[in-house]
LUMNU-622185 format. One record per residue (C-alpha): x, y, z. Coordinates in steps of 0.25 Angstrom, whole numbers, plus 5000, padded with zeros to 4 digits. Example, Ala and Ser with C-alpha at 12.3 -4.5 7.8 and 13.67 -1.06 7.14 Angstrom:
REM LUMNU-622185
504949825031;505549965029;
This chain:
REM LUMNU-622185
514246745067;513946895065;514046965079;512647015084;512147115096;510847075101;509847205102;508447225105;507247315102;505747295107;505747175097;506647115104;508147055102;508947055089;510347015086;510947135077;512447115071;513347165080;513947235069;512847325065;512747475072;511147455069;510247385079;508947305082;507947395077;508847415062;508947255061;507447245063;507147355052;508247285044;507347135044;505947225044;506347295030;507147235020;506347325010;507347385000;508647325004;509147465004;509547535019;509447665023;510847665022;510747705006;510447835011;511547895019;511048035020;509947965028;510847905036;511648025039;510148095042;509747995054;511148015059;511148185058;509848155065;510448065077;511448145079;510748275082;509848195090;510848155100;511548295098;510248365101;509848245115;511348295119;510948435120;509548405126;510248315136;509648195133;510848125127;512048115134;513348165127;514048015126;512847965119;512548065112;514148085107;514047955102;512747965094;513248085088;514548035082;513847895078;512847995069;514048065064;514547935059;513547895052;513148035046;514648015042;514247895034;514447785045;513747665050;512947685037;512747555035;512247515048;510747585041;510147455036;508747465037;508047475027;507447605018;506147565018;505647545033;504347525040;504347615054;504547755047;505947745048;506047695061;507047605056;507847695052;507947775063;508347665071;509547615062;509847735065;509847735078;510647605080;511747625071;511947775079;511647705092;512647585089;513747675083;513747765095;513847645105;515147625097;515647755100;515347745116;516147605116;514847515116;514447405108;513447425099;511847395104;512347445117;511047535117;511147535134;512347655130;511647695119;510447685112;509647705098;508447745103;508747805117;509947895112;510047905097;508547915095;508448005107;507448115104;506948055091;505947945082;506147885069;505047985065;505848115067;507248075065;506747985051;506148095043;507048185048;508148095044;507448085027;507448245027;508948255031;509348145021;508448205011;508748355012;510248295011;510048204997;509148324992;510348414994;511048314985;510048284975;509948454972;511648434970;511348354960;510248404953;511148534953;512348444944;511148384935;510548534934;511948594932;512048484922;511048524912;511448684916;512548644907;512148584899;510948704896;512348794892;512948694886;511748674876;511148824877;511348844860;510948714856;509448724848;508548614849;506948594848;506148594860;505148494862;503748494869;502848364870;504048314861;503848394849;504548504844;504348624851;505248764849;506748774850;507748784864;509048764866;509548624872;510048714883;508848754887;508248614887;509548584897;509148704904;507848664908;508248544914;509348634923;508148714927;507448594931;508348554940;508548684946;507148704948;506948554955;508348574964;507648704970;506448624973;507248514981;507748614988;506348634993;506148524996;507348485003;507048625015;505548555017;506248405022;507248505031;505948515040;506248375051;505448335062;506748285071;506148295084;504648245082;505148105086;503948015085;502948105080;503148245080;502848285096;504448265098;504148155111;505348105117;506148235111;506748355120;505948485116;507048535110;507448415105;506848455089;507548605090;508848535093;508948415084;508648495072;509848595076;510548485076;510348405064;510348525056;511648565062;512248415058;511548405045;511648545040;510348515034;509148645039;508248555046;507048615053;506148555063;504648555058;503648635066;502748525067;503548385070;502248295071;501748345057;503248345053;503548195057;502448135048;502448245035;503248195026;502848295015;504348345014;504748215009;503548214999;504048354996;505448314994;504948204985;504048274977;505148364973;506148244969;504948204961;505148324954;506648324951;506448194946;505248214937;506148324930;507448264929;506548134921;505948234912;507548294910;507948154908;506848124899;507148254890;508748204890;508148074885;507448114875;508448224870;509448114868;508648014862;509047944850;510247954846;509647984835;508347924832;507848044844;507848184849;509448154850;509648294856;510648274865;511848174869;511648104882;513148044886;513147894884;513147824898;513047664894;512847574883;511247594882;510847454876;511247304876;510647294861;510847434854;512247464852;512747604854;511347624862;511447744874;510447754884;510047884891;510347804904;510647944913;509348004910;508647874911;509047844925;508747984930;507347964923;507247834933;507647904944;506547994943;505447894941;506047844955;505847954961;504547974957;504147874963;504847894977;504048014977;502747934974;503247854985;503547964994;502148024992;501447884998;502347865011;502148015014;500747985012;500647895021;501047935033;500047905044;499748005057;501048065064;502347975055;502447935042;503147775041;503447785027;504547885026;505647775024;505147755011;504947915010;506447915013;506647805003;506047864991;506447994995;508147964995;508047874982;507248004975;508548094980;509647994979;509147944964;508848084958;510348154964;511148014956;509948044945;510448184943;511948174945;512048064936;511248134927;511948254928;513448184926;512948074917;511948124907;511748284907;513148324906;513648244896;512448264887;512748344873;511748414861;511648384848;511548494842;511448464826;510348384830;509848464838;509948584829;509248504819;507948484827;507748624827;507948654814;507148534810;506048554820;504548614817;504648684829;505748784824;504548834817;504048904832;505448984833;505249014818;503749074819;504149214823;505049244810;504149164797;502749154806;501749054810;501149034797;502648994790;503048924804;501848844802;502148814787;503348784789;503048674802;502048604793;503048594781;504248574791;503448434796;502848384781;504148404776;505248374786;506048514784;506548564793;505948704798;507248784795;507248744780;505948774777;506048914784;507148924775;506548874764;505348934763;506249074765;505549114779;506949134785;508349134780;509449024787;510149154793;508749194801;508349034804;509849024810;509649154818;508249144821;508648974826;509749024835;509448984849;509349084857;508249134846;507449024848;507548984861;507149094872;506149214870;506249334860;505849404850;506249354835;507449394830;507549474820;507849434806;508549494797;
C-alpha cells in the first residue's frame, strides 16, 4: 500500500502520497487538467522564477516584520533548493490550466511549504507550523507572482535564445569571408538578375540576424516591467506599502535580472501586451530564419537536376526507395520551427485578447506558446548553426558557369558595348543557347582579357564607375 497524508482545502479532504512535497490543491489541478500530459516541470527557468519570487517574498515579510526569522529562514533555503534545481519534479500540474495560473502558484506554494516543514523537523502537511498560503504566499496572489514568474523565465530564455542566434549569425559571418570571391548570379522572383558574390548572399543572412537579435533585445527590457505586489488586482490589498519597493529590490538582487515595478499595477496585472510584444518579435526571427532556410534549400537543390549552388553536409540517408538520396533535413526542421512559432504568436494574440476587466485567465497558454516559441527556435538555431551552415561548401565551377551562361551578364556589360548590343546580344544569347561571354567575344565587342577584367568581382558586385579599358 503506498503511504498517504490526509489534507483538506475548502472542498474538503483528500488523501495525498505521503511522498509527494506537493499538496491538495496540486493533486486537484492534477485530476481537473490532464490536457497536454506535459508539467510545468519542462520549463525550469519557470520553476527557478516562482522560486526567486518566493524567496524575496519572505526576505522582504522578514524585513517588514510580518514573517518571523524561523519561517522565514526556512522558506528561504527551500527556494534556494529548488532554484538550485531540486524538488523539480514535485511541479506536476499541468501547462495548460484553467484559474490564470492559480494552479501554478499553488504547486508552488506546497512543494516550498512542504520542503521547508522538512527543514524545521516536521512532517510534511504540518501547515499549523507552516503554511502555503499564510506564509509562503504572504503578501502575494496567483496574479502578481504568475506573470511576474513568465517575464523572469522569459527575459532568461530570450537571453539564451540571443546566445544562440549570435553562433547561427557568427556562422554565416564566416561563412560570408570564406565565400567573399566566389561569383554567382543573383536572382529576383527567381530569374536572373545581376551578379554578387556568394559571400554577399551569406552576408545578408548574418545582417539578418544581427538586426533581429537587437530587436529581442527590445523586447526582452519591455517584460523587465512586473507587477509583483499588485496581489489580486493591482490595489496591492493584503500587501505592506512598502511591500512592492522591497520585493522588487529583492528579486532583482537574487535574479540579477533589472526588473522595475510598473507605475500603474491594476493596468500592469491585466496587460499582457508585453508578451504580445515579445511574440510578435519571435514571429519575426522565425519568418526570416524560414525564408534563409528556404534560400539554403534552393541553392542546394539538385544535385544536379537544380540550382546546385552550394553543398549542404549530408546528415542522413534522405529516402527508403532512392539510393544515394540526401535530404535537406537541417533546414527543413528550422523551417517547421518557424511555422510553430507562428502560430503560438496567432495563439498569443487570441488569449491576450481575451482578457476580461482587471485579469487575464488565459496566460498559461500565453506562457505555453510563448516557452516553446524560445525554446524551439534557440535548438533551431544551434542546430543549424553546427549542423547545416558550417559544414556548407561552394561550387564554384558551377557557379562560375551561371554567370558566364547567364542573360543577366548582359546588365554588368551594358556600360562597355551599350544598350543596343547588350540587347542584341540577350535576344540571340536565349534563341541560341550561347552563352553571353561568347558572343561578346564573338561578335568582337570586347576581348577575353577586358571580359576577365571587366567580370572580376569586385567589378561587378559593389558601386563604381566602369573601368577603364585598355
Amino acid at each position: 500500500m503506498t503511504a498517504e497524508r490526509l489534507e483538506h482545502d475548502l472542498l474538503g479532504e483528500r488523501a495525498v502520497p505521503a511522498s509527494a512535497y506537493y499538496g491538495v490543491h496540486t493533486l486537484r489541478a492534477i485530476e481537473n487538467f490532464p490536457i497536454s500530459g506535459t508539467p510545468i516541470s519542462i520549463y525550469p527557468e519557470l520553476i527557478k522564477a516562482l522560486a526567486a519570487i518566493k524567496q524575496a517574498a519572505a526576505q522582504t515579510n522578514l524585513q517588514l516584520g510580518l514573517l518571523d526569522a524561523t519561517r522565514a529562514s526556512a522558506i528561504i533555503q527551500a527556494c534556494q533548493e529548488v532554484r538550485g534545481g531540486a524538488l523539480h519534479a514535485h511541479f506536476v500540474v499541468d501547462v495548460i490550466q484553467g484559474g490564470a495560473g492559480t494552479s501554478t502558484n499553488m504547486n508552488a506554494n506546497e512543494v516550498i511549504a512542504n520542503r521547508a516543514l522538512e527543514i524545521l523537523g516536521h512532517a510534511r502537511g504540518d501547515y499549523a507550523q507552516l503554511h502555503p498560503n499564510e506564509h509562503v504566499n504572504m503578501s502575494q496572489s496567483t496574479n502578481d507572482v504568475y506573470p511576474t514568474a513568465l517575464k523572469l523565465a522569459g527575459y532568461v530564455g530570450v537571453q539564451q535564445l540571443i546566445a544562440a542566434m549570435q553562433v547561427l549569425r557568427d556562422a554565416f559571418g564566416d561563412k560570408a569571408r570564406e565565400f567573399a570571391d566566389v561569383l554567382k548570379m543573383g536572382r529576383t522572383q527567381l530569374q536572373d538578375a545581376v551578379p554578387m558574390t556568394l559571400g554577399q548572399e551569406f552576408s545578408t543572412y548574418e545582417e539578418m540576424l544581427s538586426e533581429d537579435i537587437a530587436r529581442l533585445r527590445e523586447a526582452s527590457l519591455l517584460i523587465c516591467e512586473i507587477n509583483l505586489g499588485a496581489t489580486a488586482i493591482g490595489t496591492g490589498i493584503n500587501a505592506h506599502p512598502e511591500y512592492a519597493g522591497l520585493v522588487r529590490q529583492h528579486l532583482a538582487g537574487i535574479t540579477g535580472i533589472p526588473v522595475l515595478t510598473a507605475p500603474n499595477l491594476v493596468e500592469a496585472t491585466q496587460d499582457c501586451g508585453s508578451f504580445v510584444q515579445l511574440s510578435g518579435v519571435l514571429k519575426r526571427v522565425a519568418v526570416k530564419l524560414s525564408k534563409v532556410c528556404n534560400d539554403l534549400r534552393l541553392l542546394a537543390s539538385g544535385p544536379r537536376a537544380g540550382l546546385g549552388e552550394i553543398n549542404l553536409p549530408p546528415m542522413q540517408a534522405g529516402s527508403s526507395i532512392m539510393p544515394g538520396k540526401v535530404n535537406p533535413v537541417i533546414p527543413e526542421v528550422v523551417n517547421q520551427i518557424a511555422f510553430e512559432v507562428i502560430g503560438n504568436d496567432v495563439t498569443i494574440s487570441f488569449a491576450a485578447e481575451a482578457g476580461q476587466l482587471q485579469l487575464n485567465a488565459f496566460e498559461p497558454i500565453i506562457a505555453h506558446s510563448l516557452f516553446k516559441s524560445v525554446a524551439h527556435l534557440r535548438a533551431g538555431c544551434l542546430t543549424l548553426a553546427e549542423r547545416c551552415v558550417r559544414g556548407i561548401s561552394a561550387n564554384r565551377e558551377q557557379l562560375r558557369r551561371s554567370v558566364e551562361n547567364s542573360i543577366g551578364l548582359v546588365t554588368a556589360l551594358n556600360p562597355y558595348i551599350g544598350y543596343a548590343n547588350a540587347t542584341e546580344i540577350a535576344q540571340e544569347a536565349l534563341l541560341s543557347g550561347a552563352s553571353v561571354y561568347e558572343l561578346v567575344l564573338a561578335r568582337g565587342l570586347l576581348s577575353r582579357a577586358q571580359l576577365d577584367e571587366i567580370l572580376q568581382p569586385d567589378v561587378l558586385t559593389r558601386p563604381r564607375a566602369p573601368i577603364g579599358l585598355r
